[in-house]
C-alpha positions as CSV (number, residue, x, y, z in Angstrom):
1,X,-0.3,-66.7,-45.8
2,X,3.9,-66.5,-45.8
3,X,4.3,-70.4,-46.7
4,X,8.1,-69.6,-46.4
5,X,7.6,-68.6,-42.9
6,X,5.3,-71.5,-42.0
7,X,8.0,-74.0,-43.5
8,X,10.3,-72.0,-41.5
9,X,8.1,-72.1,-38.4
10,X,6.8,-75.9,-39.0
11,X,11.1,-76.9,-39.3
12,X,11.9,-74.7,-35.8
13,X,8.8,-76.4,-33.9
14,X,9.5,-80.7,-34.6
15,X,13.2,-79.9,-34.1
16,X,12.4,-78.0,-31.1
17,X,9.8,-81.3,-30.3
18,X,12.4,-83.9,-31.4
19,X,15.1,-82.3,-29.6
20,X,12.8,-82.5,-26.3
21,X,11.5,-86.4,-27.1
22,X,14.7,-87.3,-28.9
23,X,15.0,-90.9,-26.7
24,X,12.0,-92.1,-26.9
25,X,11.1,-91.2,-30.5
26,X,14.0,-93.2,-31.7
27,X,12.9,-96.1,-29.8
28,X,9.6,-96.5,-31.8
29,X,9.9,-98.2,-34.8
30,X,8.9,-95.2,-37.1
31,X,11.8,-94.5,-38.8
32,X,11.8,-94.4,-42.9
33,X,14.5,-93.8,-45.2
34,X,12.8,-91.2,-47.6
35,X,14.6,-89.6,-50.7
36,X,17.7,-90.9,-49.1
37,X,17.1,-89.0,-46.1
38,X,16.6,-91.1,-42.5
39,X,13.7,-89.5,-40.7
40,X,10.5,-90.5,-38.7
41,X,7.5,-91.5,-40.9
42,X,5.5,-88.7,-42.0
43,X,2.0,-89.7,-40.4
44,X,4.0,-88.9,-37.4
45,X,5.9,-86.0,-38.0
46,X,2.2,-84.6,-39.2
47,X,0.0,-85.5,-36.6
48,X,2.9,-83.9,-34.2
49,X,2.7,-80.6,-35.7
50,X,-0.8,-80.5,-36.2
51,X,-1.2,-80.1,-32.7
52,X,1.9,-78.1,-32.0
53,X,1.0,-75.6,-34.6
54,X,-2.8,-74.3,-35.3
55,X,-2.1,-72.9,-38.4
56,X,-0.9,-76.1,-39.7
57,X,-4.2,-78.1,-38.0
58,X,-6.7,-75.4,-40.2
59,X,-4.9,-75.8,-43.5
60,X,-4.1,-79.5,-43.2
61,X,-7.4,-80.6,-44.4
62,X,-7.0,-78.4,-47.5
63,X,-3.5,-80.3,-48.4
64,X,-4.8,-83.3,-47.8
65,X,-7.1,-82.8,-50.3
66,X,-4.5,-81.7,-53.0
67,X,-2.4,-84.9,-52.0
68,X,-3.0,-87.4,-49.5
69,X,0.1,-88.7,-50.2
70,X,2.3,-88.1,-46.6
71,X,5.4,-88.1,-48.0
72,X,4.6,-85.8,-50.6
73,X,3.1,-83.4,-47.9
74,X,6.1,-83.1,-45.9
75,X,8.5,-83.1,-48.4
76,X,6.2,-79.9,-49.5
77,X,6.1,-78.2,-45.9
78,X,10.4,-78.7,-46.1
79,X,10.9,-81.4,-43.5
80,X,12.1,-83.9,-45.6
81,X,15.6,-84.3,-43.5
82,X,17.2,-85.8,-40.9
83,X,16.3,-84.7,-37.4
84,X,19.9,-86.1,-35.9
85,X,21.7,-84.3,-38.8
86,X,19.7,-81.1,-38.7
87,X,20.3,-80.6,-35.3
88,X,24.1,-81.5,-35.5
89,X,24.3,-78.9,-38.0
90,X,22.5,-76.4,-36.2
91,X,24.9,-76.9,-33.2
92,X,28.1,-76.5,-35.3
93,X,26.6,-73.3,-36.6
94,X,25.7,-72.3,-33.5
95,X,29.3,-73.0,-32.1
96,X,31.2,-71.6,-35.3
97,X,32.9,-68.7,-35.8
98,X,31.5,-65.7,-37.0
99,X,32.5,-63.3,-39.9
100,X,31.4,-60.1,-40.7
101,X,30.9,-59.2,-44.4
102,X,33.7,-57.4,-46.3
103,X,33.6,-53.9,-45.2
104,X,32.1,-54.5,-42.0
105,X,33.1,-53.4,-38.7
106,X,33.8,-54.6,-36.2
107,X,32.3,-53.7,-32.3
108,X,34.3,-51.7,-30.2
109,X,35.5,-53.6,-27.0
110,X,33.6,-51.8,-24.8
111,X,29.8,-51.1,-25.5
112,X,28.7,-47.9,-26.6
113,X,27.0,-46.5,-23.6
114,X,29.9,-47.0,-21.6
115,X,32.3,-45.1,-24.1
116,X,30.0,-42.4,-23.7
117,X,29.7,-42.0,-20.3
118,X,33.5,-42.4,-19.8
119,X,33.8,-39.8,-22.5
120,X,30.9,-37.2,-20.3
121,X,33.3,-38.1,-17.2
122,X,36.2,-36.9,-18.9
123,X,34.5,-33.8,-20.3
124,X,32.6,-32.7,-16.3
125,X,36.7,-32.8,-14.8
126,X,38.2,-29.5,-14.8
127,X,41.0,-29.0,-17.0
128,X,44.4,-30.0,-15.3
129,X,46.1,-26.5,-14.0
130,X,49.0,-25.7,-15.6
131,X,52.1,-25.8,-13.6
132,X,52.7,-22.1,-13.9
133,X,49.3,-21.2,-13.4
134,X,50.3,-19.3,-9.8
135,X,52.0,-17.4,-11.9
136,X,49.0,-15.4,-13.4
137,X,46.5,-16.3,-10.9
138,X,48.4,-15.8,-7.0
139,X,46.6,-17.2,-4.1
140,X,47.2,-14.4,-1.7
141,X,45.4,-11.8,-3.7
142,X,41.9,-11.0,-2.9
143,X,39.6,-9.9,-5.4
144,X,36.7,-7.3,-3.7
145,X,34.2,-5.7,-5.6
146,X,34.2,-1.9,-5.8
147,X,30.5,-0.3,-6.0
């Protein structure tokens, strides 16, 4: 089992949830300040994502048995924060601008498929005739095959 991925998956899933149930969550009288951090108590925040996320409701019982201390547990499974500020931050991020690494470059303005076909266009026209191509080429003559 990837535990970074479940911490990662666990964090993704009660913001998602808190983000949904944000009013009436902060309504209850759950909240704890915990390592200086403000956040719901844990029995809550565990009990959510055992349901949300099986993985979480098969292995639960084996953690419990390592600790049954709550806070311990989900300072272990990385959700030890605040929801308000994670999701604040997660906005700004979203909303910030975005560099590319040195050396990078950047996209072209128009996407790459649409170069290309502009560029297939260009290559199907016949070549512009030269203004003096009547010169080598007359109209009036007639070319007739001799057998």
């Amino acid at each position: 089992m990837d535990t970074e991925h479940l911490r990662s998956s666990l964090k993704t899933l009660w913001l998602d949830y808190y983000r949904s149930n944000r009013v009436w969550i902060n309504r209850l009288g759950i909240w704890v300040t915990c390592e200086g951090d403000r956040r719901p108590s844990s029995s809550f925040i565990l009990a959510t994502l055992a349901i949300l996320e099986p993985k979480l409701h098969e292995i639960l019982p084996l953690i419990v048995d390592l600790s049954s201390n709550p806070d311990r547990i989900v300072s272990a499974l990385g959700l030890n924060f605040n929801p308000d500020q994670a999701l604040k931050n997660l906005t700004e991020a979203e909303h910030s601008v975005k560099m590319l690494p040195p050396g990078a470059r950047a996209l072209p303005d128009q996407p790459p498929a649409k170069a290309l076909a502009e560029e297939k266009q260009k290559k199907a026209q016949p070549p512009a005739a030269s203004p003096h191509a009547d010169d080598y080429y007359p109209k009036n003559r007639r070319y007739q095959r001799r057998d």
